[in-house]
C-alpha positions in Angstrom: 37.9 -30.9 -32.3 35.2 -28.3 -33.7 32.4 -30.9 -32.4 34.3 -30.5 -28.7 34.5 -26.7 -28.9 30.8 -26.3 -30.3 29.3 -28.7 -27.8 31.3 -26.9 -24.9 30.1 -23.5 -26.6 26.3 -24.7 -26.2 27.0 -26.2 -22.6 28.3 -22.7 -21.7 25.0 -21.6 -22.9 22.6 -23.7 -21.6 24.2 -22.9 -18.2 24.1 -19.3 -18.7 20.2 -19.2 -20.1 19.5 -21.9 -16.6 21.3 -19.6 -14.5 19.5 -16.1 -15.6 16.0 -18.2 -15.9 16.5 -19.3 -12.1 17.7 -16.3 -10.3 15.7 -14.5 -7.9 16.3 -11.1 -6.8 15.2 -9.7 -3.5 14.8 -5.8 -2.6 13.9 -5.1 1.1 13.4 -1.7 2.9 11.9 -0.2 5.3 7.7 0.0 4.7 6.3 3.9 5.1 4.1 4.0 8.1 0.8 6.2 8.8 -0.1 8.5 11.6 -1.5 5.7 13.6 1.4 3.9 13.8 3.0 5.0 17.8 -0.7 4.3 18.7 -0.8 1.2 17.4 2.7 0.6 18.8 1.4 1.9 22.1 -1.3 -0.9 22.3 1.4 -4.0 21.0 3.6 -3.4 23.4 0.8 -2.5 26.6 -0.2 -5.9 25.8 3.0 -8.2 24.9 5.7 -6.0 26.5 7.8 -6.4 23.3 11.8 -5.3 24.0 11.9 -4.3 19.7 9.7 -4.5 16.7 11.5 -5.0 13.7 9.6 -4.2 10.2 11.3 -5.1 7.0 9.7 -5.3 3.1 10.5 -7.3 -0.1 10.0 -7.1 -3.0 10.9 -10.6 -4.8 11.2 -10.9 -8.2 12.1 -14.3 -10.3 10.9 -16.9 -13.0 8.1 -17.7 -10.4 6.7 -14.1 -10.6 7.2 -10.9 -8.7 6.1 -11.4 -5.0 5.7 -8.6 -1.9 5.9 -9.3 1.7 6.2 -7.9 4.7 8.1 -9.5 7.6 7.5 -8.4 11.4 10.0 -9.7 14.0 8.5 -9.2 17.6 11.4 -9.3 19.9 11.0 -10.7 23.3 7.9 -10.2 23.6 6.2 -10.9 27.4 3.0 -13.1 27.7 3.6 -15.0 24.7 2.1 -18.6 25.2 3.9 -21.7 23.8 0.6 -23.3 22.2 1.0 -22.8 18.8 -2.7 -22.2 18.0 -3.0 -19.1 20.4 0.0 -18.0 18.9 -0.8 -18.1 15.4 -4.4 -16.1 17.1 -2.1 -13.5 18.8 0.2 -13.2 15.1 -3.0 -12.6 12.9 -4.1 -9.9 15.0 -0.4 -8.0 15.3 -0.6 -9.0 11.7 -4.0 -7.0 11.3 -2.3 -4.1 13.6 0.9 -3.7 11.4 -1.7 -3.6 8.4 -3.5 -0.7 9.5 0.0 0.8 10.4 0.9 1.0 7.0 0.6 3.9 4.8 0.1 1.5 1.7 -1.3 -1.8 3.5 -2.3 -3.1 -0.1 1.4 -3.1 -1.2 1.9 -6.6 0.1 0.7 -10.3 -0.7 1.8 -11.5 2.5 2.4 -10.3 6.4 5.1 -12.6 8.2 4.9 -12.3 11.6 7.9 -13.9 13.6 8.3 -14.2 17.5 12.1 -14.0 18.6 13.7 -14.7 21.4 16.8 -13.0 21.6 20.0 -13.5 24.1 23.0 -12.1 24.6 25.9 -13.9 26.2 29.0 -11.5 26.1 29.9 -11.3 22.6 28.1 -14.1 21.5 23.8 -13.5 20.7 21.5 -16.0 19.4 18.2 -16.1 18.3 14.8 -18.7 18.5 11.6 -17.6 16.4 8.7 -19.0 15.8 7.2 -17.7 12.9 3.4 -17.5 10.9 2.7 -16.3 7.4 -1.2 -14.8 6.0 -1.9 -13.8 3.2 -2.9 -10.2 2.8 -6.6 -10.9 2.2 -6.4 -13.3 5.3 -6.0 -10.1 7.1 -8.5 -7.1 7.6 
């Protein structure tokens, strides 16, 4: 009986130190911007006619390390082709744009850029994205 209760008392631990070693907590919130950032909004949407822009940052931190990123949902966005290599052209350069729109562009590893397409049926909305990821020194 005290072999059953100390091998259940080290199970219960090994879960527990698994568990702690494997979680990952995730911070976001809104990025500060800079003073260029309405003309820089200005020139996106002159260009792709975008209905929303969406900019959300995280800050990841688990056993694999801590980890920022920056995530960019353009929302139906106009004269967006369906070719994915002139998209992921078009996403480096918003990419580049949202970089210089930053008050502290070096805060992030990575800039995700995701194109949505967003509908509304009644009560009922759905979303499609298509979505590119560069790393911060990928990126002037």
């Amino acid at each position: 009986m005290k072999s059953f209760k100390l091998s259940l008392s080290l199970l219960i631990l090994l879960f527990s130190v698994t568990y702690l070693t494997a979680c990952t907590s995730t911070q976001t919130y809104t990025p500060e911007l800079n003073a260029n950032q309405k003309v820089i909004a200005d020139s996106i949407n002159s260009r792709y006619g975008f209905e929303n822009i969406e900019i959300t940052g995280k800050k990841m931190n688990g056993s694999g390390g801590n980890h920022t990123n920056v995530t960019v949902k353009f929302i139906n966005g106009k004269n967006i082709p369906t070719d994915e290599a002139t998209q992921t052209t078009i996403a480096k350069e918003l990419a580049q744009l949202i970089k210089k729109a930053l008050k502290n562009p070096n805060e992030f590893e990575s800039y995700t850029i995701l194109f949505v397409t967003k509908t509304v049926d009644g009560a009922y909305a759905s979303e499609k994205y298509t979505g590119h990821e560069f790393k911060s020194s990928e990126i002037n």
